[in-house]
TORBARO-309586 format. One line per 5 residues: number of its first residue (from 1); for each residue x, y, z of C-alpha. Coordinates in nm, 2 decimals. Example, Ala and Ser with C-alpha at 12.3 -4.5 7.8 and 13.67 -1.06 7.14 Angstrom:
# TORBARO-309586
1> 1.23 -0.45 0.78 | 1.37 -0.11 0.71
# end
This chain:
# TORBARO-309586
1> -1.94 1.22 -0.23 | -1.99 1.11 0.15 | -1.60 0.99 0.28 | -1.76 0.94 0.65 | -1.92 0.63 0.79
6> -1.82 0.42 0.50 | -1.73 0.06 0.49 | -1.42 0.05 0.22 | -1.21 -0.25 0.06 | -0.86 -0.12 -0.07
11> -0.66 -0.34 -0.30 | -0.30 -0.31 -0.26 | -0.36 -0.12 0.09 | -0.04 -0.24 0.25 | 0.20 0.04 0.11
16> 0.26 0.33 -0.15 | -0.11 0.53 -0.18 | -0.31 0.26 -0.07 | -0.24 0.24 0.23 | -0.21 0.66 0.24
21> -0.57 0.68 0.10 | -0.63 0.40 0.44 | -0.51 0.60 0.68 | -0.69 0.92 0.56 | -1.01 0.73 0.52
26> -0.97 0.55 0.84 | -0.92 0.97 1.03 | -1.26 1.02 0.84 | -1.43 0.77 1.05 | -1.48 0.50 0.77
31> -1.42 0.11 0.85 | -1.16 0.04 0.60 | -1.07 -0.29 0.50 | -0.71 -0.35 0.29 | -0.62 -0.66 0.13
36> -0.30 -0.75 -0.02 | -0.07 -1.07 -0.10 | 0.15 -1.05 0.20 | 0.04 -1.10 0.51 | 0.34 -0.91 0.65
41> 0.28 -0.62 0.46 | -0.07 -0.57 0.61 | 0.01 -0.66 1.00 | 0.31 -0.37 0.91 | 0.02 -0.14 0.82
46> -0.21 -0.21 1.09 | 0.04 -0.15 1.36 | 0.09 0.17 1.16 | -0.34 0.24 1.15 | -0.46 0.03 1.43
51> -0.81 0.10 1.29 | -0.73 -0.10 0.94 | -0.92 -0.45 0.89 | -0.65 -0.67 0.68 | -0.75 -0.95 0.47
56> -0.46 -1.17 0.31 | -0.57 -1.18 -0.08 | -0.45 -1.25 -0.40 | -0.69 -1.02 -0.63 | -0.51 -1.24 -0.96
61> -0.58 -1.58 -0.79 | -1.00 -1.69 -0.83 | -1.04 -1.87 -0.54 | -0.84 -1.65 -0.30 | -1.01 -1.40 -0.45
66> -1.37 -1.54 -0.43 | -1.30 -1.64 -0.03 | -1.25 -1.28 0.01 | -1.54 -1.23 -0.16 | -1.78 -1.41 0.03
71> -1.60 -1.33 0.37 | -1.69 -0.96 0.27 | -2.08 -1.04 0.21 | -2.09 -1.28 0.51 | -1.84 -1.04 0.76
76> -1.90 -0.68 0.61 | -2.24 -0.69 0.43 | -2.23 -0.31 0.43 | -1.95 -0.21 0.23 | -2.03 0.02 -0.01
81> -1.70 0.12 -0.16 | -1.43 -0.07 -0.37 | -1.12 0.11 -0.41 | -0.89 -0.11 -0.71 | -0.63 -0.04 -0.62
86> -0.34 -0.28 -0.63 | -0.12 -0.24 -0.87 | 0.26 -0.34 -1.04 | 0.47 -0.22 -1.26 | 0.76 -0.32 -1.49
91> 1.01 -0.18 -1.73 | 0.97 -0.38 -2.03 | 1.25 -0.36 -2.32 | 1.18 -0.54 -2.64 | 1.52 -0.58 -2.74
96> 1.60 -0.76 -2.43 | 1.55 -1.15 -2.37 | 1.31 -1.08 -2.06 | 1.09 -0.84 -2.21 | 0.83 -1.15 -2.14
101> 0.91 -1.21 -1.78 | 0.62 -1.20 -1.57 | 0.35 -1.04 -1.83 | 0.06 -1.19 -1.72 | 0.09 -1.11 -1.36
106> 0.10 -0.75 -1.46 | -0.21 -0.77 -1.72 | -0.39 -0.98 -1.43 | -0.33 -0.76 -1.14 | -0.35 -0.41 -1.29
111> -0.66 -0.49 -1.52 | -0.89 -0.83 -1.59 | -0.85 -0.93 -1.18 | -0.99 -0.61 -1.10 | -1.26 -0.62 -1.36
116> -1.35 -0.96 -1.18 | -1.34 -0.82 -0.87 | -1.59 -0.55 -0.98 | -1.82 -0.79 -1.13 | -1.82 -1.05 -0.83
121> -1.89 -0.74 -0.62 | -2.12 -0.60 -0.83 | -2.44 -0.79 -0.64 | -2.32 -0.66 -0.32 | -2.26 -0.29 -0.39
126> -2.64 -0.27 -0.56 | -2.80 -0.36 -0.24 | -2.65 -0.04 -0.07 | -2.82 0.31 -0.10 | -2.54 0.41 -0.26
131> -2.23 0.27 -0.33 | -1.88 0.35 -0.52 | -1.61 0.22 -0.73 | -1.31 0.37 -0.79 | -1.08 0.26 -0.99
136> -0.73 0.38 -1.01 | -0.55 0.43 -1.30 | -0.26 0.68 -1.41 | -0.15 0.99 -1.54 | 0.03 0.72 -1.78
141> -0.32 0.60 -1.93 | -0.31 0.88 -2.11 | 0.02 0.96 -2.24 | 0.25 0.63 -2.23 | 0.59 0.60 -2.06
146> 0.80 0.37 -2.34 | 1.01 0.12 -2.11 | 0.63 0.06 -1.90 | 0.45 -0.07 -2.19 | 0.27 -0.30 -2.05
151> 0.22 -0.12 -1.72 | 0.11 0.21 -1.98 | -0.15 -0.05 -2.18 | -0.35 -0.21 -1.88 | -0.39 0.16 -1.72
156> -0.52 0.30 -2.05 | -0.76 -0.02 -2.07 | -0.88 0.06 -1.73 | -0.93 0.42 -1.79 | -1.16 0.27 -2.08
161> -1.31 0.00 -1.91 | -1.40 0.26 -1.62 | -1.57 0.51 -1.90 | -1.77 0.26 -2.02 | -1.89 0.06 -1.68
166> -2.01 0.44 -1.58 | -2.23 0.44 -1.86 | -2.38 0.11 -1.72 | -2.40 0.20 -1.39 | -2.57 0.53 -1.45
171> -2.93 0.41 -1.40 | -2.78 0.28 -1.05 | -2.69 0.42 -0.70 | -2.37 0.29 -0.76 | -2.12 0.58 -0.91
176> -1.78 0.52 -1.10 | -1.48 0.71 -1.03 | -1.14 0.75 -1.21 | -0.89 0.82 -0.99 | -0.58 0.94 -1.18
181> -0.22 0.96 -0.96 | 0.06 1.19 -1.09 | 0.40 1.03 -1.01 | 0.43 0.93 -0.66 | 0.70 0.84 -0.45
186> 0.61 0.48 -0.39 | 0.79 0.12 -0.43 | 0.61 0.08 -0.71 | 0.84 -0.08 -1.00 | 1.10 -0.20 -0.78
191> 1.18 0.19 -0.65 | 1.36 0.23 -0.99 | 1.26 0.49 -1.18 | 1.15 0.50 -1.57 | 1.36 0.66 -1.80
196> 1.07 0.89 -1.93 | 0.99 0.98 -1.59 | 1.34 1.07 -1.41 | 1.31 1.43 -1.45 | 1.00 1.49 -1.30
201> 0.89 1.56 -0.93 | 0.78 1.32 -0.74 | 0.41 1.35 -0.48 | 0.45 1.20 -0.13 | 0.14 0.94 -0.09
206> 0.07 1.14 0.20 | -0.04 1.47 -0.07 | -0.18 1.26 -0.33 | -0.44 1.11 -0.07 | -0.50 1.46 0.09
211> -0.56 1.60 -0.25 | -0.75 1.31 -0.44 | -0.96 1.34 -0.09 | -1.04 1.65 -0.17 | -1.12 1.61 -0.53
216> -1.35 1.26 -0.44 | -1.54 1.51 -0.17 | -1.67 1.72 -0.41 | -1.79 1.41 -0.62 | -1.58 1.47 -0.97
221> -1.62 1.11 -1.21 | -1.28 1.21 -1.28 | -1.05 1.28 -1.04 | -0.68 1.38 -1.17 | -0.40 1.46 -0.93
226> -0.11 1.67 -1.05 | 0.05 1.64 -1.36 | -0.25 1.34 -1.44 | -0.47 1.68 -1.55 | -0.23 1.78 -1.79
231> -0.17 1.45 -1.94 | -0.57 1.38 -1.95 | -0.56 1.72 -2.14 | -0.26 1.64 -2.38 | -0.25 1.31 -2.37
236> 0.00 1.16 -2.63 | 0.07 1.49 -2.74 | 0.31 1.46 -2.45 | 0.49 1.16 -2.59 | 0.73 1.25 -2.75
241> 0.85 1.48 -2.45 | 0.83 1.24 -2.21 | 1.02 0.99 -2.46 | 1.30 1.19 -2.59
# end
């Protein structure tokens, strides 16, 4: 896979391994676009990667969403990658009275907004001479973390969901890639760490965007970064280790 001279739209690019994946693509000589819900957030970034475009976005809301949309085909009519990767995550006990609290927003933003994002993008991306969407899931797609439930589901839907739009794609020049992190030191879940996941090491962004780089480079459809190969390997053989 080409990572120079690409025009990119990052989801979630403010922080954590979107915005790690952004700087590296930036180095590369790429134009690369993050979006995000707070403005903040992304002005932080860019005075961190001068390079970055920011656009303010809410992937889960349809008409922020579809204003981003058309500002991308009217502003950036050559953008040819879609990285999905915005993301949240939240410990979910059914035994407590919360166990509800904000479910949507987390089936919205880590699946069905991305889905429509892919689809509303879909027109665009075909008129390039190549394109690529790659959509990020987690070594927990694979072999689920029991207080992430929900978090656990909508990656393994999107593992599925990315399976299958490949087959549908593949009489197209536009590919579809699974990226797979490991566990990454990120703010992701409120910096508070799963049970299930306590014991094991931590990436720093910074490595899991030189080595997904890497693995992208030499065009894999799947592309696992640390422990995610194991899992994708084991999968929920390793639940009942990882849930003791």
């Amino acid at each position: 896979m080409n990572l120079t001279s690409n025009t990119i739209l990052i989801t979630g690019g403010g922080a954590g391994i979107g915005l790690a994946l952004a700087r590296q693509l930036a180095e590369r000589g790429n134009r690369v676009i993050i979006c995000g819900r707070s403005e903040a957030a992304l002005l932080q970034a860019q005075a961190q990667v001068p390079d970055l475009l920011i656009r303010v976005c809410d992937i889960t809301d349809q008409a922020s969403r579809q204003a981003m949309v058309n500002w991308l085909s009217s502003e950036h009519p050559q953008l040819n990658m879609l990285i999905n990767n915005a993301g949240i995550q939240h410990r979910r006990l059914f035994s407590d009275a919360d166990a509800l609290a904000d479910l949507e927003l987390e089936v919205a933003t880590n699946f069905t907004a991305p889905v429509r994002l892919i689809g509303e993008l879909l027109p665009l991306l075909k008129q390039q001479p190549s394109a690529t969407i790659i959509n990020v899931t987690s070594a927990l797609a694979y072999a689920p973390i029991a207080d992430l439930p929900v978090y656990c589901a909508t990656k393994a839907a999107m593992h599925s969901f990315t399976l299958t739009l490949r087959h549908q794609l593949k009489a197209t020049a536009v590919r579809v890639v699974e990226l797979a992190p490991p566990i990454v030191d990120t703010g992701l879940g409120g910096n508070e760490r799963s049970a299930g996941t306590a014991g094991q090491q931590m990436m720093t962004p910074q490595d899991f965007a030189s080595e997904a780089l890497v693995q992208l480079a030499s065009g894999q459809d799947e592309v696992l970064v640390g422990l995610a190969a194991g899992a994708r390997k084991m999968g929920e053989g390793l639940f009942a280790r990882m849930n003791p």
